[in-house]
N, C-alpha and C positions, 0 to 999 in steps of 0.2 A: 030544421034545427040540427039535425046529425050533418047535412051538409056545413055547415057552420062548424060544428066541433074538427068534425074534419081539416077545414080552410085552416081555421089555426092552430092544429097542432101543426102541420106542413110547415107552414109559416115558423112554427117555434124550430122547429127542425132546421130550417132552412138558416134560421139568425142564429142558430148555433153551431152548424156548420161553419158560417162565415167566417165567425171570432173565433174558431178552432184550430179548423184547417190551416188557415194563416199563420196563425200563432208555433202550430207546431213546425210548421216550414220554415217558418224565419228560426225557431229553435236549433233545426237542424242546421239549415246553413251556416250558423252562428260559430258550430263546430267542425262543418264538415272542410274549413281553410284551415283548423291547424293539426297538429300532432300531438303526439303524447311519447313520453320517455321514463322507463321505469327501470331499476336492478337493484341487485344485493350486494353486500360487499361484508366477505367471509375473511377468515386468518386460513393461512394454510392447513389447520386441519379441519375445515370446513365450520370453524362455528362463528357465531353473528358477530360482526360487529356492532354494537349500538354507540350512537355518540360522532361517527367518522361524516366528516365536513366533503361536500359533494359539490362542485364548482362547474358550474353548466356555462360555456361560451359558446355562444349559436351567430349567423350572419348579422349583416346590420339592419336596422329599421329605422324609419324616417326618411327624411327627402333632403338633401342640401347639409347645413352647415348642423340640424338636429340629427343627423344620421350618426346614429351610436351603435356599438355592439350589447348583443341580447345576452347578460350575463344575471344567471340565478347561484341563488346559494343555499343549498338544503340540510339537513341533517337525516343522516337514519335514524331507523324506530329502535323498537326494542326488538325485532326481527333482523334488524342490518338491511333495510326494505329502504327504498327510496323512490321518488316519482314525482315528475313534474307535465302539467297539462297545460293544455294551447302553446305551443309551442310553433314558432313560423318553419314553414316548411324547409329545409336547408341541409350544409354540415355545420354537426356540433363536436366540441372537444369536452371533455369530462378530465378534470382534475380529481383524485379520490387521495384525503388525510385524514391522517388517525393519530393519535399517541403511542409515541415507543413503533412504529409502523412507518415501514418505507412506501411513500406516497406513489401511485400508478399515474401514468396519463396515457388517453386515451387520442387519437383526431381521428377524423373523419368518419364521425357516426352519423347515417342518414335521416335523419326527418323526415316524412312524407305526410303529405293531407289525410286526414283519416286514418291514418295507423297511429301503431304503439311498436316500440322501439324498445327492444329490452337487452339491458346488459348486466355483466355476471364482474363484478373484480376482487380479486385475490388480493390481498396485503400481508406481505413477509414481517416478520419481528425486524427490528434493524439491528438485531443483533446474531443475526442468521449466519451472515456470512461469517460471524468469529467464532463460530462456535464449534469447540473442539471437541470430537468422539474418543472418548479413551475405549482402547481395546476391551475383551472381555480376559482375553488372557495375560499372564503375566509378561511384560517385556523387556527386557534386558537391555540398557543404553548400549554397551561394549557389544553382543549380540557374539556368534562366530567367528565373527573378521580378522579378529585378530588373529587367533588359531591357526587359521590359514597364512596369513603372512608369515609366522614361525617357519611354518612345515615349508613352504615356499620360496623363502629365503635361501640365499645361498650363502649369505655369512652369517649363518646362526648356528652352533655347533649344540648337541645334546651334552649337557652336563651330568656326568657319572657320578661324580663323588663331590663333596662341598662339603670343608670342612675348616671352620674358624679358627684360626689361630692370633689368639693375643702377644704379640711380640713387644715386649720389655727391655729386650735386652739385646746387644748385636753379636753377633756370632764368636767375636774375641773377649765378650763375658761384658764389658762396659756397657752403661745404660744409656738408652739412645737419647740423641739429641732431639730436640723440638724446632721442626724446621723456620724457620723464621725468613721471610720472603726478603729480597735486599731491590730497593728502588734506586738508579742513576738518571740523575737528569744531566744536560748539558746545553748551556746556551750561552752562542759566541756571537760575534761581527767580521763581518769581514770588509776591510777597510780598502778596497781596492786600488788601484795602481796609483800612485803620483803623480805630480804634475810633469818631472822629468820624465817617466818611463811609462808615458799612459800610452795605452791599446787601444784601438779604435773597435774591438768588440767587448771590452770594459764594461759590465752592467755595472758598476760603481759599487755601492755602499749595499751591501747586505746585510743577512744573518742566517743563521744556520740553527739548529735545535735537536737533540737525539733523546728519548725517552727510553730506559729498561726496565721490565722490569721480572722478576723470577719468580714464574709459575711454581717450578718443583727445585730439586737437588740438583739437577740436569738438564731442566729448559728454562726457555725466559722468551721473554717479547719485547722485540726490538721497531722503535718508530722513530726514523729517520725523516729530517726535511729540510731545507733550504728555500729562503725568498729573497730576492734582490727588489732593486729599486723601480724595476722594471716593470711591476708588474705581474698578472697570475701566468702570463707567458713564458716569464722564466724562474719561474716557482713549482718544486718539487717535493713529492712526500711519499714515503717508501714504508712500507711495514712488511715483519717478518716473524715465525714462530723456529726457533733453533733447538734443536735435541740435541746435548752434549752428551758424546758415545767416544772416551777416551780423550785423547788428541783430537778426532775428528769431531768437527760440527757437521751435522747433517740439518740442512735445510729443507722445511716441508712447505712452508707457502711464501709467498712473495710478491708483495702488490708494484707495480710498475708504476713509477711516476706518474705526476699528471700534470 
């Protein structure tokens, strides 16, 4: 009788081993072809993001014309936690976006059978790079600069004394006048040579043009020009700033034809 009790507990052993063993073997195997891939993804002062879109693109799978790329698409938790399992062995690239967050990408992240693969990413504000520090102290646009250019200069003279005088009147008691600027214009033609008395270097038919006009009591601006028929070849225009000093004109600038 006891060897009997014996025979079939063994036996019950034995059939349950069978359906065990197996089972958990094939369990194993089941996982032990893929991978696993998990990370966080923080703001630059290290806190979670939740919500930020996680784009897994891993090799191809299938055979022939079904051979597709392995692409997953996750979300983090409420930790900024992300994780994806069974994963085929290989490289993967990770896309990481967020709102108001300049997006990361990642390539060539390994896969391996039986591991776990962990990654860390960082997302800036995108508005990082505009973002302007103002000093703690007071700042001056002008600053010293100027100061030194005074003292540096060499036509800047120290002013002693400054003292305003409203002048009414001119020196022989009469009240002065109120200058009043005076404009000349002039434009002519020039009808060149005839038929009897023509020149073989003749530009023909032009015109001419002079503009003044009076800066002060004593200077004026003179623009002078001529254009023939010829062309900007034989057209010329000439300006000049003149200081009348007596009888004499003294001439300060003077542009050369063109």
């Amino acid at each position: 009788m006891r060897h009997s009790n014996r025979r079939s507990s063994l036996l019950t052993v034995v059939i349950a081993l069978g359906i065990f063993v197996p089972a958990a073997a094939l369990a194993e195997g089941s996982g032990a072809g893929f991978g696993r891939l998990s990370g966080n993804v923080t703001d630059g002062q290290g806190n979670p993001l939740m919500g930020a879109s996680v784009m897994v693109m891993g090799p191809l799978w299938g055979i022939g014309s079904r051979a597709r790329l392995a692409v997953e698409r996750v979300i983090t938790d409420a930790h900024g936690e992300f994780a994806l399992e069974r994963l085929i062995p290989g490289r993967y690239s990770i896309r990481v976006t967020a709102p108001t967050r300049l997006p990361a990408v990642r390539n060539g992240i390994n896969v391996e059978a039986g591991e776990a693969s962990r990654q860390k990413f960082v997302l800036s504000d995108i508005l990082a790079p505009m973002r302007l520090q103002v000093p703690s102290s007071k700042v001056s646009n002008w600053g010293d600069d100027w100061k030194w250019v005074l003292r540096t200069s060499s036509t800047t003279r120290p002013i002693l004394r400054y003292q305003e005088i409203a002048k009414t009147q001119a020196p022989t008691g009469e009240p002065l006048k109120r200058f009043s600027p005076v404009t000349r214009r002039l434009i002519g033609m020039m009808p060149g040579s005839d038929r009897r008395e023509a020149l073989g270097g003749d530009p023909g038919v032009g015109s001419v043009l002079a503009y003044m006009r009076q800066l002060s009591e004593d200077s004026d601006v003179l623009v002078a020009g001529s254009m023939s028929a010829m062309g900007l070849l034989e057209s010329s225009l000439g300006t000049s700033f003149r200081k009348h000093m007596g009888y004499h004109d003294q001439l300060f600038s003077h542009a050369p034809p063109e």
